[in-house]
TIRO-2110 file (N, C-alpha, C; in Angstrom, 1 decimal):
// TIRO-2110
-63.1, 75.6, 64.6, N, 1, A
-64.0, 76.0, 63.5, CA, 1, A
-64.6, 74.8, 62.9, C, 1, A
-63.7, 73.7, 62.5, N, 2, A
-64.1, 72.3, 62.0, CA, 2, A
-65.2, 71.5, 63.0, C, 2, A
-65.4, 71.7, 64.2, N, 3, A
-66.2, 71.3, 65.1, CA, 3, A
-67.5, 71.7, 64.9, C, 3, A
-67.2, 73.0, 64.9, N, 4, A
-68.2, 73.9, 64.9, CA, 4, A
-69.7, 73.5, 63.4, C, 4, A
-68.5, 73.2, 62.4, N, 5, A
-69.2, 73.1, 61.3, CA, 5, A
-70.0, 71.5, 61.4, C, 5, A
-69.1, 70.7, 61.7, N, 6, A
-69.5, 69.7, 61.4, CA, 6, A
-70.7, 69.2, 62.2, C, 6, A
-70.5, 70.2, 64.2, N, 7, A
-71.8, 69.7, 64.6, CA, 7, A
-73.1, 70.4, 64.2, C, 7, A
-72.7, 71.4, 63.3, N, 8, A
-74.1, 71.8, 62.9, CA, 8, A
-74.1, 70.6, 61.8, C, 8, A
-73.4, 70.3, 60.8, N, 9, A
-74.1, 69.5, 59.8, CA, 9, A
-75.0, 68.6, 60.3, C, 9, A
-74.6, 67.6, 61.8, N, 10, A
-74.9, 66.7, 62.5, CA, 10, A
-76.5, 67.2, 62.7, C, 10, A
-77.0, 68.5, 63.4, N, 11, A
-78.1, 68.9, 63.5, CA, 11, A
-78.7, 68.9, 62.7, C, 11, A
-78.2, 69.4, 61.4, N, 12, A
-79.0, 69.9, 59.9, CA, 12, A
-79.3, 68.3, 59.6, C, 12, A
-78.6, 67.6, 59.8, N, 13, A
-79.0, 66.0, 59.3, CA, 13, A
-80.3, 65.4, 60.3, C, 13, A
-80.1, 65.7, 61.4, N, 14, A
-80.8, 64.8, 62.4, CA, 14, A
-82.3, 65.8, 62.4, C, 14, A
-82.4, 67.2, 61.9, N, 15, A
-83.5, 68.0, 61.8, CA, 15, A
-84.3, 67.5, 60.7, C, 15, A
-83.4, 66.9, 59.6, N, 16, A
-84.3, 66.5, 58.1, CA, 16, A
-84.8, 65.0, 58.5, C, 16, A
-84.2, 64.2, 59.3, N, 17, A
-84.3, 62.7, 58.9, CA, 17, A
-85.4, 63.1, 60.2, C, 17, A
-85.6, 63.3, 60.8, N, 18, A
-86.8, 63.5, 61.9, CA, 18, A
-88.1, 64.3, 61.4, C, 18, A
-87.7, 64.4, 60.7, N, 19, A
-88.9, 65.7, 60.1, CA, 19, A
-90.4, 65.0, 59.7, C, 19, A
-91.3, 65.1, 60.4, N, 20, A
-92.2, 64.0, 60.0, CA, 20, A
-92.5, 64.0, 58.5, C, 20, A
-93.3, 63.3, 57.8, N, 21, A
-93.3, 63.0, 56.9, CA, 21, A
-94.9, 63.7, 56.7, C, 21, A
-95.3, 64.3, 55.4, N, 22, A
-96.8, 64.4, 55.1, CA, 22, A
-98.0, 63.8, 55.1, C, 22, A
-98.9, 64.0, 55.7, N, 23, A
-100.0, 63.0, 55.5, CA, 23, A
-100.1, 63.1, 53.8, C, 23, A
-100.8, 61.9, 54.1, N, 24, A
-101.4, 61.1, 52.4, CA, 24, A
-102.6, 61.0, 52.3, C, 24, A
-103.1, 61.3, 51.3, N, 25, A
-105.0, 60.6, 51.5, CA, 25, A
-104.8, 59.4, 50.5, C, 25, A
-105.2, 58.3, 50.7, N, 26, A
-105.2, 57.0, 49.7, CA, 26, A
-106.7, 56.7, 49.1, C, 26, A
-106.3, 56.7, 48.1, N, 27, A
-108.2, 56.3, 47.6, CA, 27, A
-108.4, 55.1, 48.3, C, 27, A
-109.7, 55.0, 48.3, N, 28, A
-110.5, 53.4, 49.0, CA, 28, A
-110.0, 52.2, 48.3, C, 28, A
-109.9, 52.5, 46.6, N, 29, A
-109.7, 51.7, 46.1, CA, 29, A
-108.3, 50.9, 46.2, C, 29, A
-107.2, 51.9, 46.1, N, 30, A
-106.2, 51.3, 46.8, CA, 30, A
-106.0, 51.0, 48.2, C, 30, A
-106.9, 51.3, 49.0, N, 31, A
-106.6, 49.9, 50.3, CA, 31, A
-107.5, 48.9, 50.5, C, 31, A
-108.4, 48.9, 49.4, N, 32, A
-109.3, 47.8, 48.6, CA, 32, A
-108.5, 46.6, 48.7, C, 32, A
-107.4, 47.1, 47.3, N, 33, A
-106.6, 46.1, 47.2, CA, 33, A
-105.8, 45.6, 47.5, C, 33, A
-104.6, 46.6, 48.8, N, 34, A
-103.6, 46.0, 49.7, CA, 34, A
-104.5, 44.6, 50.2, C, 34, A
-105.9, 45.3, 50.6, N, 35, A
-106.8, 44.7, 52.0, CA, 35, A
-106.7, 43.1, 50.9, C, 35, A
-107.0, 42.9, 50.1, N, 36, A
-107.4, 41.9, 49.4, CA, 36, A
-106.1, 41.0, 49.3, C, 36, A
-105.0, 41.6, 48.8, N, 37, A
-103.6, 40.7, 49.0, CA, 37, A
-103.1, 40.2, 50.2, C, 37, A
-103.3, 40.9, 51.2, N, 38, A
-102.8, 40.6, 52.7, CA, 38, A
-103.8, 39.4, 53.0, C, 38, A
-105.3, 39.2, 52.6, N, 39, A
-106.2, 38.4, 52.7, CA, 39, A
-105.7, 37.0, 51.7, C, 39, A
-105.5, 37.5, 51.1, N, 40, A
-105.2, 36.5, 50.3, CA, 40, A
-103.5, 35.6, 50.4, C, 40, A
-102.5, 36.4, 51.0, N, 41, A
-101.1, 35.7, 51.4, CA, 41, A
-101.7, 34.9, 53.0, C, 41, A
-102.5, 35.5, 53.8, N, 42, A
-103.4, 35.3, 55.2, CA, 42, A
-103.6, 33.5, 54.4, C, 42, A
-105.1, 33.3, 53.4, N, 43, A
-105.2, 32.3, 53.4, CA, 43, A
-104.2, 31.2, 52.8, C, 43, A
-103.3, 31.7, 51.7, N, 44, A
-102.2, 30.6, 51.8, CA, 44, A
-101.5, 30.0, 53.2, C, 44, A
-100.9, 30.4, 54.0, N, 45, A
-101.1, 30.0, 55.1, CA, 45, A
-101.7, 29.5, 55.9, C, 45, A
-103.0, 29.4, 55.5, N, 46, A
-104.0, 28.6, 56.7, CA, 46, A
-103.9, 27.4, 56.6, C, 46, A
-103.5, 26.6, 55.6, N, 47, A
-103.5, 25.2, 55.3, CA, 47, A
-102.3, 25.1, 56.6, C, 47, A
-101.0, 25.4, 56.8, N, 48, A
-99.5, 25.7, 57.3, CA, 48, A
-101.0, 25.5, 58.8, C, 48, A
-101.1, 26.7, 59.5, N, 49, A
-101.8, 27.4, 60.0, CA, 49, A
-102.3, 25.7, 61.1, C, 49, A
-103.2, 25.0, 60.2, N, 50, A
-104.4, 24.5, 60.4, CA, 50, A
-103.3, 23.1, 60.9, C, 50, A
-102.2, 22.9, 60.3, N, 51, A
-101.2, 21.4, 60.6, CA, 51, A
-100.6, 21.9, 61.8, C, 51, A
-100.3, 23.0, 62.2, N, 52, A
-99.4, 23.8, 63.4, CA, 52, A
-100.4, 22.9, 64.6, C, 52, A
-101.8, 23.8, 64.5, N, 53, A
-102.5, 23.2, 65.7, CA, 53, A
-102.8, 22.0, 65.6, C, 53, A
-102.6, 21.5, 64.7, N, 54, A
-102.9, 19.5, 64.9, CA, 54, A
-102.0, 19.2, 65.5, C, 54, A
-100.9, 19.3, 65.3, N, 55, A
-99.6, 19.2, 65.8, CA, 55, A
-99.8, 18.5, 67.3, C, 55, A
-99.2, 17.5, 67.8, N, 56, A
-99.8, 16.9, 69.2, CA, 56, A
-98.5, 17.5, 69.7, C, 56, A
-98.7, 17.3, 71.4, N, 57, A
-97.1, 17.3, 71.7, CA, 57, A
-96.4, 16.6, 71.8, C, 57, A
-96.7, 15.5, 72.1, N, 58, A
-95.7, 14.2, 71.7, CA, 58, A
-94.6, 14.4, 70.1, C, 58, A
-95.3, 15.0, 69.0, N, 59, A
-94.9, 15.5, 68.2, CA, 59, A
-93.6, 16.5, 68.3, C, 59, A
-94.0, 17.7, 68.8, N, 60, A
-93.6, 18.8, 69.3, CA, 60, A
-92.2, 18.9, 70.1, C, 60, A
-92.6, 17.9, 71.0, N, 61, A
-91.1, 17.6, 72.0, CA, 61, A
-90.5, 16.4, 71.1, C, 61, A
-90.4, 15.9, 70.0, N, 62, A
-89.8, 14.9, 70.0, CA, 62, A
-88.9, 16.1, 68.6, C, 62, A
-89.7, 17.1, 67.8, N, 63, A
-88.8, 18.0, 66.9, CA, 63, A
-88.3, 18.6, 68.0, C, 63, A
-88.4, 19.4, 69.2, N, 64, A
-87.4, 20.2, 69.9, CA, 64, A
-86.0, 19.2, 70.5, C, 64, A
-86.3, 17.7, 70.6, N, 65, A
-85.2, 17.2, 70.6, CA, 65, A
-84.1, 17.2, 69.8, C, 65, A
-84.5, 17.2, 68.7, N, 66, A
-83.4, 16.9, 67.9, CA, 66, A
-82.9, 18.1, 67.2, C, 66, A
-83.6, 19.0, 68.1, N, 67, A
-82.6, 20.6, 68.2, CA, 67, A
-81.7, 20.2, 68.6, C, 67, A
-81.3, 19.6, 69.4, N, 68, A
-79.8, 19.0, 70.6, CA, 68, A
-79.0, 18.3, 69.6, C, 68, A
-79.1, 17.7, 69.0, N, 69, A
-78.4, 17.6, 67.8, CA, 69, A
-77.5, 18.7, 67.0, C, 69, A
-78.0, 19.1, 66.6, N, 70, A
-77.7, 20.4, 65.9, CA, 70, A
-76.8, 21.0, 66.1, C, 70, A
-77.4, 21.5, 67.6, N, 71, A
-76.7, 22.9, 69.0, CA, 71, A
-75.7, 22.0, 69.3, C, 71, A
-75.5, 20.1, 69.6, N, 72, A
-74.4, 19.5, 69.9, CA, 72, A
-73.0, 19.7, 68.7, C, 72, A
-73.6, 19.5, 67.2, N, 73, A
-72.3, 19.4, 66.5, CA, 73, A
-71.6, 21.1, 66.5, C, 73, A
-72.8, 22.1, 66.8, N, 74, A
-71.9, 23.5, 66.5, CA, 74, A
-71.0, 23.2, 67.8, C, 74, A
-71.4, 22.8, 69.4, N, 75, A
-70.6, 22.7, 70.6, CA, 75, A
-69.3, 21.9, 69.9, C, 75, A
-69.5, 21.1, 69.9, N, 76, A
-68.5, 20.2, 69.1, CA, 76, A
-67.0, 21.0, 67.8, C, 76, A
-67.9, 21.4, 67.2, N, 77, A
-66.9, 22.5, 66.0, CA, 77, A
-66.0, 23.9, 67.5, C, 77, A
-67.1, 24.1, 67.9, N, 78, A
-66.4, 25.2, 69.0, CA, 78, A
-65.6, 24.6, 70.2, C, 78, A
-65.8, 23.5, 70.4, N, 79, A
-65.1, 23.1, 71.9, CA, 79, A
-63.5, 22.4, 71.7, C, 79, A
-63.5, 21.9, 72.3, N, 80, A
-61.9, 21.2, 72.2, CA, 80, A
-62.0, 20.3, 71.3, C, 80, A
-62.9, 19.7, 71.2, N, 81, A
-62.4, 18.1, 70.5, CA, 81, A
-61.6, 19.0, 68.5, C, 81, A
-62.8, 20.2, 68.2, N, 82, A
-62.7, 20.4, 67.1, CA, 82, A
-61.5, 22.3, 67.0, C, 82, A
-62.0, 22.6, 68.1, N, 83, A
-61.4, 24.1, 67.9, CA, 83, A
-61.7, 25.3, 67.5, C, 83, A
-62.7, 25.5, 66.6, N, 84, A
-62.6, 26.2, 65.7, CA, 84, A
-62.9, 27.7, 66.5, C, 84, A
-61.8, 28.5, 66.7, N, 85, A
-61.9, 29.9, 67.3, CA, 85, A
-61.2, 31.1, 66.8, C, 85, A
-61.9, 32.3, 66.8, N, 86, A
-61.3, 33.0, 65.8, CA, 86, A
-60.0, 33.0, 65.8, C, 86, A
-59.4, 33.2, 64.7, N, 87, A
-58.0, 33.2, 64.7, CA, 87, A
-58.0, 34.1, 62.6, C, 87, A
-56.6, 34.9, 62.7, N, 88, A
-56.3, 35.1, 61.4, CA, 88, A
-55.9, 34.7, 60.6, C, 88, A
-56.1, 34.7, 59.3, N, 89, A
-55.6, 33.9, 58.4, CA, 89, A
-55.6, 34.9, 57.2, C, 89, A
-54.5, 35.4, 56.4, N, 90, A
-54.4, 36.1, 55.3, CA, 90, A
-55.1, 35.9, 54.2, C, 90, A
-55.7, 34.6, 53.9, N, 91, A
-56.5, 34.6, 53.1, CA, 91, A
-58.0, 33.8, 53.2, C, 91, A
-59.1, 34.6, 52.3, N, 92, A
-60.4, 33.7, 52.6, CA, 92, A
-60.0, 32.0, 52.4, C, 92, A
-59.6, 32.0, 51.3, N, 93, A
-59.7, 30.4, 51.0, CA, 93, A
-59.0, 29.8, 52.1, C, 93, A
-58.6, 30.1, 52.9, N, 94, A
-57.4, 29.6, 54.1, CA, 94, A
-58.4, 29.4, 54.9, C, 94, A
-59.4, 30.2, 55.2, N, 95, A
-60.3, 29.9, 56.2, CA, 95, A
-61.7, 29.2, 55.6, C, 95, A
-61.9, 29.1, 54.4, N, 96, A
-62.7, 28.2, 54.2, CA, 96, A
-62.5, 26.5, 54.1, C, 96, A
-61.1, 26.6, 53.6, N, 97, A
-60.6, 25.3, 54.0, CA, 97, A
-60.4, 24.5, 55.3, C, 97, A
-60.3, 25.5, 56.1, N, 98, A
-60.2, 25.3, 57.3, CA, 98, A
-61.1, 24.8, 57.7, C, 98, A
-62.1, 25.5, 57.4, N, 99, A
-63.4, 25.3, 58.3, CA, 99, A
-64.3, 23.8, 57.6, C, 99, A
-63.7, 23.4, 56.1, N, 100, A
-64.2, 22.1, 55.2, CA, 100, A
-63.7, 21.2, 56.2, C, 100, A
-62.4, 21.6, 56.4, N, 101, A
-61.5, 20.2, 57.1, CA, 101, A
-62.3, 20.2, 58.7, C, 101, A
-62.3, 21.1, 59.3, N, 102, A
-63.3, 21.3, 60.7, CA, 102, A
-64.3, 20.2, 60.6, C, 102, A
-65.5, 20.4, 59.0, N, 103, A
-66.3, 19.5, 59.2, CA, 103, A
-66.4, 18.6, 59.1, C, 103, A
-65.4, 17.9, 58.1, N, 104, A
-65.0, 16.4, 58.1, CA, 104, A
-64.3, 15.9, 59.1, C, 104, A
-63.7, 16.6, 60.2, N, 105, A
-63.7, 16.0, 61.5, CA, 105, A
-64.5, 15.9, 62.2, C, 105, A
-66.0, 16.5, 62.2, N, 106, A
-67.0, 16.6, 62.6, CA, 106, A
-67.6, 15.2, 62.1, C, 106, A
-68.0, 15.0, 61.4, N, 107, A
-68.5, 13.7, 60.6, CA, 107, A
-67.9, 12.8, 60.9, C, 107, A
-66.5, 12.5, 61.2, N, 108, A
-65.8, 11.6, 61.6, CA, 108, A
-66.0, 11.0, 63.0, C, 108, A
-65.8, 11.9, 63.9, N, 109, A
-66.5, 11.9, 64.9, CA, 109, A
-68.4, 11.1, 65.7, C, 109, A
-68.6, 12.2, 64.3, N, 110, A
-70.0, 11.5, 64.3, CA, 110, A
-70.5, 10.3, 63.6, C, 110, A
-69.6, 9.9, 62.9, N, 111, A
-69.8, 8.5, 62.4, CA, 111, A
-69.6, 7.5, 63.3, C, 111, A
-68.1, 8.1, 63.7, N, 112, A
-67.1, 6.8, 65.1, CA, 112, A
-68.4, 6.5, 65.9, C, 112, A
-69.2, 8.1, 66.6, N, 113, A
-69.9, 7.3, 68.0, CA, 113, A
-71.2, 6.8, 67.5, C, 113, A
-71.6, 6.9, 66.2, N, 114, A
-73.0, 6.3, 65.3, CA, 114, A
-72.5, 4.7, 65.4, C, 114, A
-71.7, 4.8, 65.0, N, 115, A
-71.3, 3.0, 64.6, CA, 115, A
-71.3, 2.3, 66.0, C, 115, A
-70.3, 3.0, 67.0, N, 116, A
-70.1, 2.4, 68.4, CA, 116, A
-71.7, 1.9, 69.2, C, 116, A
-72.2, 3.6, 68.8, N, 117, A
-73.6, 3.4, 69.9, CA, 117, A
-74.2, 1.8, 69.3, C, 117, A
-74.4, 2.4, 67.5, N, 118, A
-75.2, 1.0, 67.4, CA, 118, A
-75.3, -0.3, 67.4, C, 118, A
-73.8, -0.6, 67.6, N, 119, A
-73.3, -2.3, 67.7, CA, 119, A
-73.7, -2.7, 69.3, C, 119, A
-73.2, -1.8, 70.1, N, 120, A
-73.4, -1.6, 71.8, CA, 120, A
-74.9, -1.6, 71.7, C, 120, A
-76.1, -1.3, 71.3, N, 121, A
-76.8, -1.3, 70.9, CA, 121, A
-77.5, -2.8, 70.7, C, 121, A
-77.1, -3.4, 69.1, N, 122, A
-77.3, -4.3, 68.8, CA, 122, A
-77.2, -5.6, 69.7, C, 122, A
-76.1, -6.0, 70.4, N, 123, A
-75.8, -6.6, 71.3, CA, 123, A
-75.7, -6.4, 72.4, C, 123, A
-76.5, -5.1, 73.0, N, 124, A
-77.5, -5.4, 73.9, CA, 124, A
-76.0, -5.1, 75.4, C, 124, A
-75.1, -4.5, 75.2, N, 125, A
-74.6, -4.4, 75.7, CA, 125, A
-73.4, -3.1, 76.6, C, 125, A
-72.5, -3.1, 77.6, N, 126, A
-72.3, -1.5, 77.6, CA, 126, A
-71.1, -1.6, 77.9, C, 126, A
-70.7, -0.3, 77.8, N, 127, A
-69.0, -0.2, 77.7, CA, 127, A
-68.6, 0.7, 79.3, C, 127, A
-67.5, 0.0, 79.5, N, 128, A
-66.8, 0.4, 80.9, CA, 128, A
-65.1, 1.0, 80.9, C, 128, A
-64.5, 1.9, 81.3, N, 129, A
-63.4, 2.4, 81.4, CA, 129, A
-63.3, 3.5, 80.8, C, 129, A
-63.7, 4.4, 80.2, N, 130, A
-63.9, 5.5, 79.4, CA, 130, A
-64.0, 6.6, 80.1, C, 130, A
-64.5, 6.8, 81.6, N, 131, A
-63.8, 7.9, 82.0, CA, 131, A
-62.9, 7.9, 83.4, C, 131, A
-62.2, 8.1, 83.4, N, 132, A
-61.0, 8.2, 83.8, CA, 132, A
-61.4, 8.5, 85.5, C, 132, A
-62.6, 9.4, 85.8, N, 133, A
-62.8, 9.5, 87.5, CA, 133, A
-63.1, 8.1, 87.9, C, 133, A
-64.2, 7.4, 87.2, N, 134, A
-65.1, 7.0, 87.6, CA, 134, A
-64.5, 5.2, 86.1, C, 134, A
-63.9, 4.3, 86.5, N, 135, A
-63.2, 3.6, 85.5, CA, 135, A
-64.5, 2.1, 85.5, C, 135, A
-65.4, 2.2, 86.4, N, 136, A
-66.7, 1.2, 86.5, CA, 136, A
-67.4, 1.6, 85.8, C, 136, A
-67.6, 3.0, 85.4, N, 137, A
-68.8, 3.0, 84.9, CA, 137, A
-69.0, 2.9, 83.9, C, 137, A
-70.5, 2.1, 83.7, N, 138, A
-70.9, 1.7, 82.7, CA, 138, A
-71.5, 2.4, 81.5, C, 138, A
-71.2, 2.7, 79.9, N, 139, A
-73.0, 3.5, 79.6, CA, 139, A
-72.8, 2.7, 78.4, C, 139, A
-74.2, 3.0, 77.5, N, 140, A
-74.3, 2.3, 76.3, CA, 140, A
-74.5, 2.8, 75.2, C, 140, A
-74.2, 4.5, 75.5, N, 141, A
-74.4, 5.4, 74.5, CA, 141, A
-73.2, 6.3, 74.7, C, 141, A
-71.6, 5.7, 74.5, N, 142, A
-70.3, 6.6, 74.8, CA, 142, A
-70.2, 7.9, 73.9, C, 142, A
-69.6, 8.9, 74.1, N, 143, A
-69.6, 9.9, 73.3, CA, 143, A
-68.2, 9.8, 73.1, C, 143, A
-67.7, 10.2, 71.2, N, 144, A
-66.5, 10.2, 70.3, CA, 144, A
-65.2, 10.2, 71.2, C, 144, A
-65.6, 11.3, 71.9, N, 145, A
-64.5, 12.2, 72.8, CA, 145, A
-64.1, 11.1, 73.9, C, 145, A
-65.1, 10.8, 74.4, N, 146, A
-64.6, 9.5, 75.8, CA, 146, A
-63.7, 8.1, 74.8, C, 146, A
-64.3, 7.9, 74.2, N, 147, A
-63.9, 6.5, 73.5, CA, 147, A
-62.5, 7.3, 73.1, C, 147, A
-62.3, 7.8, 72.0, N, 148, A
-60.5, 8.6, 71.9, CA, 148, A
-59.7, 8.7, 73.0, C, 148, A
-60.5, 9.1, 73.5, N, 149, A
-59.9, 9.5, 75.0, CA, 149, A
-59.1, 8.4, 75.7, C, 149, A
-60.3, 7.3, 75.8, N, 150, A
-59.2, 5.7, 76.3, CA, 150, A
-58.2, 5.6, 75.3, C, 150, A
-57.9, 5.9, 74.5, N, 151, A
-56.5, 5.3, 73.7, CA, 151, A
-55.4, 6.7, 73.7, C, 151, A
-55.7, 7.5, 74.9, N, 152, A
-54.7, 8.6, 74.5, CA, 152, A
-53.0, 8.4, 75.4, C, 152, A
-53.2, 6.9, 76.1, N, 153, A
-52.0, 6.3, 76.6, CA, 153, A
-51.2, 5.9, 75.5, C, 153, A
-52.3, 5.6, 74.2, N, 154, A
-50.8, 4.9, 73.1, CA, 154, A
-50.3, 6.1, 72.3, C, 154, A
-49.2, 5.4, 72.3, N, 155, A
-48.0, 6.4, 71.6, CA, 155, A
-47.8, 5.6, 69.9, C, 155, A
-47.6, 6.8, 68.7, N, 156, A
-47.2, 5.7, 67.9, CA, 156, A
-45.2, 6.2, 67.6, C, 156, A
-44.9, 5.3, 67.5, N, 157, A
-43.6, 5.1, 67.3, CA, 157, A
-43.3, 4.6, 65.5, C, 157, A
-42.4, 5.4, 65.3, N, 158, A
-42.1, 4.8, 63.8, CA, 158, A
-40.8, 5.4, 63.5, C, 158, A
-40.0, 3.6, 63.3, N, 159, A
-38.5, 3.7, 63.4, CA, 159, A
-38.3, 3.0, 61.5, C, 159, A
-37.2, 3.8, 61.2, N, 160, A
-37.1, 4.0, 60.2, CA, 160, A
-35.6, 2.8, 59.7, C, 160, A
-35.4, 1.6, 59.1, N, 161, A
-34.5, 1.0, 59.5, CA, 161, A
-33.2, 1.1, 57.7, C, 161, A
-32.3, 1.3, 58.0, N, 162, A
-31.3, 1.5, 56.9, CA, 162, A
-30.9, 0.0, 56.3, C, 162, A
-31.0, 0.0, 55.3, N, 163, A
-30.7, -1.6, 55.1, CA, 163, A
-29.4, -1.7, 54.0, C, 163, A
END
């Protein structure tokens, strides 16, 4: 019987919300005015509008580059170096802290390989042993991850001595 009721309500609902709606007749004067506002938010824009097509591509591809940027630090936050995957935590502030500390590993990261690139950089020079297949090769732009990565043989030891 509860079936019964409820899929009619389902109908009686899906009958009203479908139900077309009335025609309107609108005076002229009110689509006078829409027409004039739409014209008028239209020309703010055109200044926007008129810089888009100047736009060279040389311009164009060098902003879609530094999309790669961006899309690299969220890879970064989600991949191994950083982690961040859903997981529970009983409270919001647990996971917003979490996710503060996430980005200051993020920054850290991106400072380490800012400073590295640039000195390698400066002195005109490139770095060799960083990945582990291939121990020749050379590059001059290492990523955070590789450079860490060569030091993940050292161990730290800390002996505590009684005096």
């Amino acid at each position: 019987m509860a079936a019964n009721t409820t899929r009619a309500g389902i109908e009686a609902a899906k009958d009203y919300y479908l139900m077309p709606l009335p025609a309107t007749i609108v005076p002229t004067e009110v689509l006078d005015t829409y027409l004039k506002q739409g014209r008028d938010k239209i020309e703010a824009f055109e200044p926007i509008c008129r810089y888009i097509e100047k736009l060279l591509l040389d311009d164009a591809v060098l902003i879609y580059r530094e999309e790669y940027f961006i899309e690299r630090a969220f890879g970064r936050l989600k991949g191994k170096s950083l982690s961040l995957t859903p997981m529970y935590l009983q409270r919001d502030n647990h996971a917003t802290g979490l996710i503060r500390l996430l980005i200051i590993g993020l920054q850290v990261l991106t400072l380490l390989e800012f400073v590295v690139r640039s000195k390698l950089e400066e002195e005109e020079a490139d770095i060799a042993g960083l990945y582990s297949g291939n121990p020749s090769l050379q590059t001059s732009r290492p990523t955070a991850e590789a450079l860490l990565g060569a030091f993940n043989y050292i161990d730290l030891i800390c002996m505590h001595q009684r005096s």
